[in-house]
C-alpha positions as CSV (number, residue, x, y, z in Angstrom):
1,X,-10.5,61.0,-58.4
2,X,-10.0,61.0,-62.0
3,X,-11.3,58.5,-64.1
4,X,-7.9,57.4,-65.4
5,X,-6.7,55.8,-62.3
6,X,-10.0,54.2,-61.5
7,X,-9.4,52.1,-65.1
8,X,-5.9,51.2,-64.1
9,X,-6.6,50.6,-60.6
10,X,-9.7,48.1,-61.7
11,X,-7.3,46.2,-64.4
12,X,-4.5,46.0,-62.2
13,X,-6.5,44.5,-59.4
14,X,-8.4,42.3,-61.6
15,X,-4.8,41.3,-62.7
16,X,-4.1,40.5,-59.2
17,X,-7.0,38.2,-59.3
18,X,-5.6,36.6,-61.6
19,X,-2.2,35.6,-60.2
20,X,-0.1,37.9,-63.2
21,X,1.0,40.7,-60.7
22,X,1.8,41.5,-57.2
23,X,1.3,45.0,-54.7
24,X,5.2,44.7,-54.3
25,X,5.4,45.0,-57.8
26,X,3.0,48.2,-58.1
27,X,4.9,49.9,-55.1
28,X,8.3,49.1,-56.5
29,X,7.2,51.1,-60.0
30,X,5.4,54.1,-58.4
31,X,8.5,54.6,-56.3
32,X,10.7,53.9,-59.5
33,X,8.8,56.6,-61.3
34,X,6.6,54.9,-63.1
35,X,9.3,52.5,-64.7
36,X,11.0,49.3,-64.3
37,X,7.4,46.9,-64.4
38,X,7.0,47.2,-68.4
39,X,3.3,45.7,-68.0
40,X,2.3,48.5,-65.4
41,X,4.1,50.7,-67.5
42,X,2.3,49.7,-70.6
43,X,-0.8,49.8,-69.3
44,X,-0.5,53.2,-67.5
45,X,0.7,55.0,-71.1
46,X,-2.3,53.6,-72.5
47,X,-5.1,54.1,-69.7
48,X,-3.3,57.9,-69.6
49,X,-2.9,58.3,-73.5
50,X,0.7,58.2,-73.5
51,X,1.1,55.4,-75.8
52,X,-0.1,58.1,-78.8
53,X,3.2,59.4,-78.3
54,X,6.7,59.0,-79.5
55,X,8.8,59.4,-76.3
56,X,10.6,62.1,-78.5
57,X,7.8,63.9,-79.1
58,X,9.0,67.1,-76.8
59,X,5.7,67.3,-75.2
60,X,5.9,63.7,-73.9
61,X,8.0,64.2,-70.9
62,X,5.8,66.8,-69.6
63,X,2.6,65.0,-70.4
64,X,4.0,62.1,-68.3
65,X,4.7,64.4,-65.5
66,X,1.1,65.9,-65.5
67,X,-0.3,62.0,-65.9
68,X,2.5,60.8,-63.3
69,X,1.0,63.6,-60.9
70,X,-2.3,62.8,-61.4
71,X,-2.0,59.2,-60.9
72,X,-0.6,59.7,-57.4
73,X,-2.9,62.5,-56.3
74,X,-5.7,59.8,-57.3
75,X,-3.3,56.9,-55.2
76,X,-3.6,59.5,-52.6
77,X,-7.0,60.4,-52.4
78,X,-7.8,56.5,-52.4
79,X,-5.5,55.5,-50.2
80,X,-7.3,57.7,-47.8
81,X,-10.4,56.9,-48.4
82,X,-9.9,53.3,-47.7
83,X,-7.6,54.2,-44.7
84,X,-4.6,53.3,-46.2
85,X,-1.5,55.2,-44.5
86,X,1.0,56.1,-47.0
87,X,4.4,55.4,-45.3
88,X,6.1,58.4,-45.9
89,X,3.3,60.2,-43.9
90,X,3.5,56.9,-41.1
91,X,7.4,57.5,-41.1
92,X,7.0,61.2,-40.5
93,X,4.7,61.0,-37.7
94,X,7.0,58.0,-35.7
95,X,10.0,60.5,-36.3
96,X,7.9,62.7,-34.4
97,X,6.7,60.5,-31.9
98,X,10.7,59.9,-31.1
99,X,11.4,62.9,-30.4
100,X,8.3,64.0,-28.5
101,X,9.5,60.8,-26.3
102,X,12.9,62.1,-25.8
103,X,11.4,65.3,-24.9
104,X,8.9,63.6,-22.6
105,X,12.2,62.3,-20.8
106,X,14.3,64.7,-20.9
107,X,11.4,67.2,-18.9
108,X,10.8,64.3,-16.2
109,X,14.5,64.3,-15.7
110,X,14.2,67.7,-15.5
111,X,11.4,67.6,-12.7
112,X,13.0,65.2,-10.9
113,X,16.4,67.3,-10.4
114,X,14.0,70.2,-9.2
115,X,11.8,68.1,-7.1
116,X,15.2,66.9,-5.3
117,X,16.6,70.5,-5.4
118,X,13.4,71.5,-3.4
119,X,13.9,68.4,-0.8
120,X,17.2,70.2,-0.4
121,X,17.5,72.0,3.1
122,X,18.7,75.8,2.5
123,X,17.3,75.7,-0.7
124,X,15.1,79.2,-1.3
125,X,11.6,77.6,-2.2
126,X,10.0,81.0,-4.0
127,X,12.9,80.7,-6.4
128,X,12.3,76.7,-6.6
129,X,9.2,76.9,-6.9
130,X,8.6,79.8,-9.9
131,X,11.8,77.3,-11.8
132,X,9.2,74.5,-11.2
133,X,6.3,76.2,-11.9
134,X,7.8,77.4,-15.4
135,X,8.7,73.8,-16.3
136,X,5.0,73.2,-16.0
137,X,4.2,75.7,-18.3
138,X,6.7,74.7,-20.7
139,X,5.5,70.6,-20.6
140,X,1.8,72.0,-20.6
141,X,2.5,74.3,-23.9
142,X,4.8,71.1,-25.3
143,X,1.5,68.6,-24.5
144,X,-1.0,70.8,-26.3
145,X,1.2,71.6,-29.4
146,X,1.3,67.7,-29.6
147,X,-2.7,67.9,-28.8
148,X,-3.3,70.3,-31.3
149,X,-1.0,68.8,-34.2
150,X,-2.6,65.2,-33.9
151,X,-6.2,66.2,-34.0
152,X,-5.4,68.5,-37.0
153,X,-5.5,65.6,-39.1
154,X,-2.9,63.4,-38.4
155,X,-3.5,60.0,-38.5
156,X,-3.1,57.3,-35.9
157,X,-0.8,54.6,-37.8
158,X,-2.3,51.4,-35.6
């Protein structure tokens, strides 16, 4: 984590402790871009150097960028390490889990069609039974994708 972010993370909570700012306020200027809280601002172009610069100096936008960046690779990598779940990654993952549900239902409608198509008399049961037998497959392959994609680092959100 660079050392940048520790200093603006330790002044803006010890700001918090003090009653001048609030999280909502934080989140509201990282997803702003860094703008819109002038004291966060402020005290991010100075933490990161950027207040040495004239904002038309032409290597201040992409200094910015590279500090911007490194900022919320830092958020990241603390975020994670005090089991914080950033809500883009909790949004992706109950997406997912929406759609693994509808799947979930649309295979157990599935099997219960063919399990009422085999109750059938006059049905041939070989050719039942293979239909069946490749919906298990399927639902098996679909379960451990699901396996496979959770335990490969995907956090629970609870």
């Amino acid at each position: 984590m660079d050392k940048n972010f520790l200093e603006f993370w330790g002044n803006y909570l010890i700001a918090v402790a003090r009653g001048q700012s609030q999280l909502e306020d934080l989140t509201r200027w990282i997803g702003r871009g860094f703008d819109g809280t002038e004291n966060l601002s402020a005290q991010f172009k100075k933490i990161y150097g950027l207040d040495r610069l004239s904002p038309e100096d032409p290597s201040y936008a992409e200094d910015w960028e590279k500090a911007a960046e490194a900022f919320r690779q830092s958020f990241r990598e603390f975020s994670e390490q005090t089991g914080w779940i950033p809500k883009s990654d909790y949004t992706a993952l109950e997406e997912e889990n929406r759609a693994l549900k509808g799947k979930i239902s649309d295979l157990e409608s599935t099997i219960a069609r063919l399990r009422d198509l085999l109750d059938k008399p006059g049905v041939d049961q070989s050719l039942a039974l293979k239909v069946f037998q490749d919906l298990i497959d399927k639902q098996g392959a679909e379960f451990q994708r699901l396996m496979k994609n959770l335990s490969a680092g995907k956090k629970d959100p609870r």
